[in-house]
py3Dmol code that shows the C-alpha trace and the ligand (Angstrom):
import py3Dmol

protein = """\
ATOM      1  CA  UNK A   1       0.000   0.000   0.000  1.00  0.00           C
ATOM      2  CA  UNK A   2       0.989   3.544  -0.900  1.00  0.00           C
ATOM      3  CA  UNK A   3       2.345   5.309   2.192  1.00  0.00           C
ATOM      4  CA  UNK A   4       1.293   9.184   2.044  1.00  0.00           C
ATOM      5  CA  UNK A   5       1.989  11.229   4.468  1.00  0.00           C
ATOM      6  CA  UNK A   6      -0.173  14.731   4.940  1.00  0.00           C
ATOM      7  CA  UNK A   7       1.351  17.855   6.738  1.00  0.00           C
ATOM      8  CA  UNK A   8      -1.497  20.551   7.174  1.00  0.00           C
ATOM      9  CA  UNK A   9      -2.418  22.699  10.064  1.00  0.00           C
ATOM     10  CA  UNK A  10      -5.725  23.117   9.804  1.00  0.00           C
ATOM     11  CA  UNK A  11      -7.434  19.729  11.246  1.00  0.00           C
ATOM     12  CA  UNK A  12     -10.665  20.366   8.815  1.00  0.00           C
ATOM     13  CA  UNK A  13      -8.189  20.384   5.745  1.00  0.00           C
ATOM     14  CA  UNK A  14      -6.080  17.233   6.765  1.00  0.00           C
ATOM     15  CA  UNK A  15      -9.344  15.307   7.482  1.00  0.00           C
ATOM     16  CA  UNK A  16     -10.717  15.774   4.669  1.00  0.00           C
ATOM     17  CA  UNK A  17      -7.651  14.951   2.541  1.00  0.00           C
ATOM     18  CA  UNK A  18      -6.959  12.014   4.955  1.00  0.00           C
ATOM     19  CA  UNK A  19     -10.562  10.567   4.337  1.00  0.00           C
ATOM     20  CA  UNK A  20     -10.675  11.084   0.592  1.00  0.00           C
ATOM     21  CA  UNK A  21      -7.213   9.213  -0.040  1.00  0.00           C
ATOM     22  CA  UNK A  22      -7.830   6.558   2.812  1.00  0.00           C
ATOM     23  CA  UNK A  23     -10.981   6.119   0.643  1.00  0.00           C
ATOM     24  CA  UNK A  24      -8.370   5.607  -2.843  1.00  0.00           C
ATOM     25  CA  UNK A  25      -6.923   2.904  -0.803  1.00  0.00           C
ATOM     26  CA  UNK A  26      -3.835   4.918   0.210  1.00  0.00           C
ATOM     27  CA  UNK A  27      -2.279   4.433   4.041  1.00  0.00           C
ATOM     28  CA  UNK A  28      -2.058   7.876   5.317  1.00  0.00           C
ATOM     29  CA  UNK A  29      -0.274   9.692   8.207  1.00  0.00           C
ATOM     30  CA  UNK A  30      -0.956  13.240   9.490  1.00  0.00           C
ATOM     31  CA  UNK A  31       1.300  15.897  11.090  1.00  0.00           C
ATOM     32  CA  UNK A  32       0.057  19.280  12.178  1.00  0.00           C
ATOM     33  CA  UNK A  33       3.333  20.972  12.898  1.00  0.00           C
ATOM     34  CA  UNK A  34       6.393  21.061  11.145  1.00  0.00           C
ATOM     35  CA  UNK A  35       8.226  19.346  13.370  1.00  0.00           C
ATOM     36  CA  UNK A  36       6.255  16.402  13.874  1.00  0.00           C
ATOM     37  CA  UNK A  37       5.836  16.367  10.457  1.00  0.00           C
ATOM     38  CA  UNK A  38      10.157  16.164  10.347  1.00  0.00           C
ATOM     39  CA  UNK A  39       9.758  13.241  13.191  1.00  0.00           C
ATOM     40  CA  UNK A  40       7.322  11.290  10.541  1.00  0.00           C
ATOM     41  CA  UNK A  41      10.097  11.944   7.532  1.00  0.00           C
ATOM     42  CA  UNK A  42      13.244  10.868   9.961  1.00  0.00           C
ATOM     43  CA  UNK A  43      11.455   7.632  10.807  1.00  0.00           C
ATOM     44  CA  UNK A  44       9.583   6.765   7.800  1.00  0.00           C
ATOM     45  CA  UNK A  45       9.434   6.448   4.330  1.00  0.00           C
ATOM     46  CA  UNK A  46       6.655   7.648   2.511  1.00  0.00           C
ATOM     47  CA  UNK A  47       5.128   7.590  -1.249  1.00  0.00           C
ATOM     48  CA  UNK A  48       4.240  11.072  -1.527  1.00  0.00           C
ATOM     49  CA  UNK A  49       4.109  14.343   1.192  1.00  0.00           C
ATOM     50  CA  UNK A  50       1.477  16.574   0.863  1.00  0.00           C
ATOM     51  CA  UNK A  51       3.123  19.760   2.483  1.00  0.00           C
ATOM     52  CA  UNK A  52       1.187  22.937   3.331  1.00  0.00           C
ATOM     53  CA  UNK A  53       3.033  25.792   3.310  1.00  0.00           C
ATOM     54  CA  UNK A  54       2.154  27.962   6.523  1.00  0.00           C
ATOM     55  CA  UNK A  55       2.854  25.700   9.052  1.00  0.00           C
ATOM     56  CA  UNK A  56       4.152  26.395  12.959  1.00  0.00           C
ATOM     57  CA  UNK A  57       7.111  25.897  14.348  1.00  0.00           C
ATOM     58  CA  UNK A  58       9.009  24.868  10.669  1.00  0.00           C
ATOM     59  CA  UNK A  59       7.242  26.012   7.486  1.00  0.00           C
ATOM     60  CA  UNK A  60       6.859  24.028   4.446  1.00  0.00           C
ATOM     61  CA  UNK A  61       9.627  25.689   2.879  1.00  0.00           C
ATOM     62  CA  UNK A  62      12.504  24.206   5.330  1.00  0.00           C
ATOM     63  CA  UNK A  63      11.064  21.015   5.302  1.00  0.00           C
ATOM     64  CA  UNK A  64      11.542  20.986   1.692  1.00  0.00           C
ATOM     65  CA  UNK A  65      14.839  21.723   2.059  1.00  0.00           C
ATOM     66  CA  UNK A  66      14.954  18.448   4.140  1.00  0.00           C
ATOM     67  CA  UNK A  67      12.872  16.531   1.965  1.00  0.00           C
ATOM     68  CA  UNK A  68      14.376  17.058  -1.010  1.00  0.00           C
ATOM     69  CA  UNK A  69      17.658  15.570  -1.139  1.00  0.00           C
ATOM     70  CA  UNK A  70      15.924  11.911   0.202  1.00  0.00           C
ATOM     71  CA  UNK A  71      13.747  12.268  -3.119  1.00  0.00           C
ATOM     72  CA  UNK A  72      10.459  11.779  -1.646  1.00  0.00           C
ATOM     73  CA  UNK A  73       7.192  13.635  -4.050  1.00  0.00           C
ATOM     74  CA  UNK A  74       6.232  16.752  -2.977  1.00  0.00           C
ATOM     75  CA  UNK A  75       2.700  18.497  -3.571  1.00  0.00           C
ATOM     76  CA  UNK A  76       2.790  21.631  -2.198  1.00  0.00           C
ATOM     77  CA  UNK A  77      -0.570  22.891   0.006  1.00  0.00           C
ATOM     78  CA  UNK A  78      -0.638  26.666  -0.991  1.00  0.00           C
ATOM     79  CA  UNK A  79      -3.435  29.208   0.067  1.00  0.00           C
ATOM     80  CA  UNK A  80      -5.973  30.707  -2.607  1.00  0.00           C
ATOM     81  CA  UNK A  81      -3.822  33.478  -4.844  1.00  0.00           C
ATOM     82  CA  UNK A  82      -0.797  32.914  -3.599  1.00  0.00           C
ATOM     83  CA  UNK A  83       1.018  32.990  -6.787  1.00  0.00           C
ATOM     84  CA  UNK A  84       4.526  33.876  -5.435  1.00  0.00           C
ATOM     85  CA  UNK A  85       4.113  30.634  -2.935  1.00  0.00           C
ATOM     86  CA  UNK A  86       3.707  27.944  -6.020  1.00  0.00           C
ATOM     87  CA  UNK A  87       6.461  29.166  -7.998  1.00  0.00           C
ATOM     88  CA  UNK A  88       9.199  29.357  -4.963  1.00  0.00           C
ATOM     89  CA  UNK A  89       7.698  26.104  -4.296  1.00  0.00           C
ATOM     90  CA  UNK A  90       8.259  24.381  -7.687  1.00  0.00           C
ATOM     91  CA  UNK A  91      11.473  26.340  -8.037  1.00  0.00           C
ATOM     92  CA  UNK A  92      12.309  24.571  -4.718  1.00  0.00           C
ATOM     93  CA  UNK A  93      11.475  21.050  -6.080  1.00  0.00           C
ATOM     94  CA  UNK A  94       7.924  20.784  -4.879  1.00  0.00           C
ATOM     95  CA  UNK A  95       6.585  18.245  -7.879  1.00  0.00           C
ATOM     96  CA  UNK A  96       3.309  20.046  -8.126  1.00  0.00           C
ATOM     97  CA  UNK A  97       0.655  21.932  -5.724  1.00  0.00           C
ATOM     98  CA  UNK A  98      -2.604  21.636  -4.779  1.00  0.00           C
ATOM     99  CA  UNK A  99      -4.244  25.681  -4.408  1.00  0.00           C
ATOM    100  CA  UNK A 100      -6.732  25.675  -1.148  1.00  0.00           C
ATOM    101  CA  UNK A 101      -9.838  25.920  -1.565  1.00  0.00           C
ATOM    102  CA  UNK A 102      -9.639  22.699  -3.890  1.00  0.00           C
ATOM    103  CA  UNK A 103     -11.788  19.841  -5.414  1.00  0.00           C
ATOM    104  CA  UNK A 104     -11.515  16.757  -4.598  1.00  0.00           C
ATOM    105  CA  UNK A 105     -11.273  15.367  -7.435  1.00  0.00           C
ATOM    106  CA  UNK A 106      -7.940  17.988  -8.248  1.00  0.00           C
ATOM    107  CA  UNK A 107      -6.532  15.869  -4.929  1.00  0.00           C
ATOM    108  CA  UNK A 108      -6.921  12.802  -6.260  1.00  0.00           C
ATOM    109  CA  UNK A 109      -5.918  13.377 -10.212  1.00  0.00           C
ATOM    110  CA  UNK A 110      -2.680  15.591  -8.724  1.00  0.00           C
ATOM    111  CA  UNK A 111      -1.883  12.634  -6.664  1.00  0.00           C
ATOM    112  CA  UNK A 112      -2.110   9.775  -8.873  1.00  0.00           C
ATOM    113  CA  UNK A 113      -0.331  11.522 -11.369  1.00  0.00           C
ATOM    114  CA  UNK A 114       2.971  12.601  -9.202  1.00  0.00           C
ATOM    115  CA  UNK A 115       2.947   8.886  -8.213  1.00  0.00           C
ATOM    116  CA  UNK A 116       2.238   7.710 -11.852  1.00  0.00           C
ATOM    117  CA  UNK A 117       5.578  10.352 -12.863  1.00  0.00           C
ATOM    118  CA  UNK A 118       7.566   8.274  -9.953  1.00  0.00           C
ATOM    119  CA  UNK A 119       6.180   5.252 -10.968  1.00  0.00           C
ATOM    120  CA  UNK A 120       4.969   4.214  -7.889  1.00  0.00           C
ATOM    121  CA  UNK A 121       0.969   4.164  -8.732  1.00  0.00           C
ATOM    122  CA  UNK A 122      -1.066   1.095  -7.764  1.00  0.00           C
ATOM    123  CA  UNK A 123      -4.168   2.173  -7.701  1.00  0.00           C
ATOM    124  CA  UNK A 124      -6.548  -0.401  -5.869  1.00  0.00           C
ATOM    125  CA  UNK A 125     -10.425  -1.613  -6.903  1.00  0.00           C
ATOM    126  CA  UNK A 126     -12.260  -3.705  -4.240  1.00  0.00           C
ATOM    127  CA  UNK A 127     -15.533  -5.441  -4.491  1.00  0.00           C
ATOM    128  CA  UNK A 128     -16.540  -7.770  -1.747  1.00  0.00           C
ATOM    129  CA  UNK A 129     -13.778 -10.075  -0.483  1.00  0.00           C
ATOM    130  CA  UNK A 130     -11.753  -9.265  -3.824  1.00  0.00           C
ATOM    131  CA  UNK A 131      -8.910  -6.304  -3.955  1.00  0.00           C
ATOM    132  CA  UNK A 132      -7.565  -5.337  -7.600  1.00  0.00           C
ATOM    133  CA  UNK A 133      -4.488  -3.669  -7.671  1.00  0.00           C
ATOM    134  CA  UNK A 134      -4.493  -2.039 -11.086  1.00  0.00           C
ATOM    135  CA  UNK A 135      -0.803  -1.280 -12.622  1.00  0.00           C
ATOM    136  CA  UNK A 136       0.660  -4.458 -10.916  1.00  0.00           C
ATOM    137  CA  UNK A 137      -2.014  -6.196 -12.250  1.00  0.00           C
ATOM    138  CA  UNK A 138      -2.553  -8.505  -9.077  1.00  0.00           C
ATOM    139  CA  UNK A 139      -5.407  -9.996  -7.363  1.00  0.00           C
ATOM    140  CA  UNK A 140      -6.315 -10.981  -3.906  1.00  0.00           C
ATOM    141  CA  UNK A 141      -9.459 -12.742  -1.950  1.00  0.00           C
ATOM    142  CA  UNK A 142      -9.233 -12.610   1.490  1.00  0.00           C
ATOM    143  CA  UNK A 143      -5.624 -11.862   1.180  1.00  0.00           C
ATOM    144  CA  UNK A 144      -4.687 -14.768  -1.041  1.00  0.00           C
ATOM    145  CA  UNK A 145      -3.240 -14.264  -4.360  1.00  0.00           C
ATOM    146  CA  UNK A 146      -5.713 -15.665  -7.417  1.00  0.00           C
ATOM    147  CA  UNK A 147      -4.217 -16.440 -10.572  1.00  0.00           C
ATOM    148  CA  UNK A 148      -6.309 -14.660 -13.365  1.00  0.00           C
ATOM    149  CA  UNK A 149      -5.202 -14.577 -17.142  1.00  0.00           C
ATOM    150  CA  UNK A 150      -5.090 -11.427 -18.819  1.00  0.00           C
ATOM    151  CA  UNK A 151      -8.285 -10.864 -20.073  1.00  0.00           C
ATOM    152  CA  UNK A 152     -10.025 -12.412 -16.846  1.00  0.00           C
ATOM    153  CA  UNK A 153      -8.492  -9.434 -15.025  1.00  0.00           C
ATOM    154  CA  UNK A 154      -9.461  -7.215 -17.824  1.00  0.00           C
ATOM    155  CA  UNK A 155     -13.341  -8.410 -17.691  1.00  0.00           C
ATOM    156  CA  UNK A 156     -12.897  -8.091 -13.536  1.00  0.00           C
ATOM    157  CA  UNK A 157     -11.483  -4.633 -14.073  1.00  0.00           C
ATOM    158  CA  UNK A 158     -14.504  -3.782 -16.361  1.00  0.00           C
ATOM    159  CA  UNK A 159     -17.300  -5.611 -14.284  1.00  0.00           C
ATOM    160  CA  UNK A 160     -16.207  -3.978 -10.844  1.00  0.00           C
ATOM    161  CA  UNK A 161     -15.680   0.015 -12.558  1.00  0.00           C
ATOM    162  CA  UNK A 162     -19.480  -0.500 -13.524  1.00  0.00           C
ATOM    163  CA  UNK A 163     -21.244  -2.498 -10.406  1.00  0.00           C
ATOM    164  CA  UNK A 164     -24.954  -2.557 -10.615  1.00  0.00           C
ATOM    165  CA  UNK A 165     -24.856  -1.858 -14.493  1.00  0.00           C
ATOM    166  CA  UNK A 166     -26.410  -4.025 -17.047  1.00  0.00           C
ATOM    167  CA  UNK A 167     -23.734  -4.661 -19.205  1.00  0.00           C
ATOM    168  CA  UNK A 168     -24.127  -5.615 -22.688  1.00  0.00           C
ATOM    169  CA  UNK A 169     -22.800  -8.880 -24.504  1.00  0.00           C
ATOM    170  CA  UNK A 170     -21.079  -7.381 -27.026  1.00  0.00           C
ATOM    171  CA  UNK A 171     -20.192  -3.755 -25.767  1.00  0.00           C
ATOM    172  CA  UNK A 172     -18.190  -5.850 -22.594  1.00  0.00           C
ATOM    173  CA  UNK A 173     -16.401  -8.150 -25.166  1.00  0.00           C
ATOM    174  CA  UNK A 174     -15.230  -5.184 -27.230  1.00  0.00           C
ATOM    175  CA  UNK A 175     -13.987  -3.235 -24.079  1.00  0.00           C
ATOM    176  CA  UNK A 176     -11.908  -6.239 -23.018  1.00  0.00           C
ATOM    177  CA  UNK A 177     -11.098  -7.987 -25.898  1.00  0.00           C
ATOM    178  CA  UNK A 178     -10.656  -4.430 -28.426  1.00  0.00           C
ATOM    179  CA  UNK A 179     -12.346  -6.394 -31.256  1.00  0.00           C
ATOM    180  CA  UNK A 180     -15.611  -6.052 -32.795  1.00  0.00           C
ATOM    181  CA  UNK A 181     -18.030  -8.395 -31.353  1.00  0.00           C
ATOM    182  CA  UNK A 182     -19.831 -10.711 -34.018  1.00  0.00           C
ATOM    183  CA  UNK A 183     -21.893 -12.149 -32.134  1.00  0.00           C
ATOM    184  CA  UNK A 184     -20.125 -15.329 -30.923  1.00  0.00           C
ATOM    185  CA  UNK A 185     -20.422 -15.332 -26.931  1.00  0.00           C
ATOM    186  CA  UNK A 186     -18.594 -18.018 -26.370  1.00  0.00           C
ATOM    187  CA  UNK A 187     -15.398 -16.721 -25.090  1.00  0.00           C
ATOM    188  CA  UNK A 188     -17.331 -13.731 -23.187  1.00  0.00           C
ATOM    189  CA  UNK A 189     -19.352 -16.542 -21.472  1.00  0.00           C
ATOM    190  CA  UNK A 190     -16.698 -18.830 -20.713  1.00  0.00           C
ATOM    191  CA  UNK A 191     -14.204 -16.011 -19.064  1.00  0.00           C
ATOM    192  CA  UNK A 192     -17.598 -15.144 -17.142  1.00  0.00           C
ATOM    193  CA  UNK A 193     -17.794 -18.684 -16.038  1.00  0.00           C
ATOM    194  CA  UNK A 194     -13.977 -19.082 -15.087  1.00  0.00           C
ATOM    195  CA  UNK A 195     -14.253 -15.331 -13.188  1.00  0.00           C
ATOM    196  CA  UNK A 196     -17.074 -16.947 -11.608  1.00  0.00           C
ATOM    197  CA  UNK A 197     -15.356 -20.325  -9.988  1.00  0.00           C
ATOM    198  CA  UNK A 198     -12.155 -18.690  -9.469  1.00  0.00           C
ATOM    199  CA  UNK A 199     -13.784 -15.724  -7.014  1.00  0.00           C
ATOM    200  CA  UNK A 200     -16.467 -17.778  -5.449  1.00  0.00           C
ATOM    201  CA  UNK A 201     -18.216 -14.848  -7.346  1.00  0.00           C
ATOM    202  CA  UNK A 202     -21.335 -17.293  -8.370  1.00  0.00           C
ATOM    203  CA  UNK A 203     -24.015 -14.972  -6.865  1.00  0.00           C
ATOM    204  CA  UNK A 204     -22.573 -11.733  -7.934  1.00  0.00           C
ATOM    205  CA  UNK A 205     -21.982 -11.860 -11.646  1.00  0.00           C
ATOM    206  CA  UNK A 206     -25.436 -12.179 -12.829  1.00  0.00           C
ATOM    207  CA  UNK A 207     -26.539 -13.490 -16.376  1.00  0.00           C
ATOM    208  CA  UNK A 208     -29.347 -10.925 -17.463  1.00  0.00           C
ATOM    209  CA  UNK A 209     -31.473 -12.224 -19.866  1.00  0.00           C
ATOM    210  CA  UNK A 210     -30.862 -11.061 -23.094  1.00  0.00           C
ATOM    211  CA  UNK A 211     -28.339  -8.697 -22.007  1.00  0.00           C
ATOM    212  CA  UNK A 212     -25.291  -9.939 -20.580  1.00  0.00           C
ATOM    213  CA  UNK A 213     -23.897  -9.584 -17.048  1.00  0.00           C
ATOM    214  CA  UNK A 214     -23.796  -7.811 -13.832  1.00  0.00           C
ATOM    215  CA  UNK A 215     -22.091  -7.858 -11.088  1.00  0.00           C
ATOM    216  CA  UNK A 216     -24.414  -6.907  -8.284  1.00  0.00           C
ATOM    217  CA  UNK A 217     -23.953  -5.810  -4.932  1.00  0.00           C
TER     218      UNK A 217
END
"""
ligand_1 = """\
1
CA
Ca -1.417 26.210 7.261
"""
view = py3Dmol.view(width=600, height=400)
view.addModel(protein, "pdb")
view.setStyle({"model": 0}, {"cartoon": {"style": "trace"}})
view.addModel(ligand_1, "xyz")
view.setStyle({"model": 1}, {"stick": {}})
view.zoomTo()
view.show()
């Protein structure tokens, strides 16, 4: 798991980032002070830092300073306007920065994509018992690796990004197998039935009559 550790001040801010990426499947760590937040570095190694800028004791600009040379990601925290903050900051070596108030959904894309640029993104998918890790490609239920061929994890991938949906015969075949679908099920149905006994998933991938599949919650 993707260690991420997030140095903000203000508790409202740092919850709310510390939900939304416990959420992505990302082990987090808080500091409110800069020198807590140096404790956390000096002991362990994280992923990614998430540094705010105005910070007591030591501001996000020192710790930088200390950050930087063991080559950890930085995403700088910077307050609404502050223009002169985010370039000193990326001049500094911050990797990116995140401008409060923010979107979510800016957190999360700015995240994966620093990781993604260190090569260090794994993002995760789980479904019942069943965790997906995406860019390592690896499955687990319970825990306990399950062998899937390729496009067995590519139809999982597919049937867990659109839970609860009807999906259609031949739109799911030409997602996962990028072919056009001429109407031999065969091989969709078979990978369905393999996905099936392999997961234990017999009561969550539905057949729907004249449709296809779903996997149901
Ligand atoms: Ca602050």
């Amino acid at each position: 798991m993707l260690n991420i550790l997030i140095v903000e001040d203000e508790p409202a801010i740092s919850n709310l980032i510390y939900v939304n990426l416990i959420e992505e499947g990302y082990s987090c760590t808080c500091a409110f002070d800069g020198t807590q937040a140096a404790d956390f570095i000096e002991r362990e190694t994280y992923d990614l830092i998430l540094l705010d800028i105005m910070l007591p004791e030591i501001d996000g600009y020192e710790l930088l300073e200390f950050i930087k040379p063991l080559g950890t990601p930085v995403i700088f925290i910077t307050a609404k306007g502050a223009t002169d903050d985010k370039i000193k900051g990326l001049k500094l070596g911050a990797d990116d920065y995140l401008t409060k108030p923010f979107q979510i959904g800016e957190l999360s894309a700015r995240v994966e994509a620093v990781l993604r640029r260190y090569g260090k993104s794994d993002r995760h998918l789980t479904f019942k018992d069943v965790t997906i890790k995406i860019e390592s490609r690896l499955v687990t239920k319970n825990g306990n690796p399950v062998d899937l061929t390729v496009k067995e994890f590519d139809l999982l991938v597919e049937l867990i990004r659109n839970k609860n949906v009807a999906l259609y015969r031949n739109r799911l075949y030409e997602k996962v197998w990028q072919e056009e679908f001429i109407g031999e099920t065969r091989t969709l149905d078979s990978h369905i039935q393999r996905l099936r006994k392999k997961l234990g998933w017999e009561e969550y991938i539905k057949t729907v009559f004249r449709i296809g599949y779903r996997l149901e919650e």
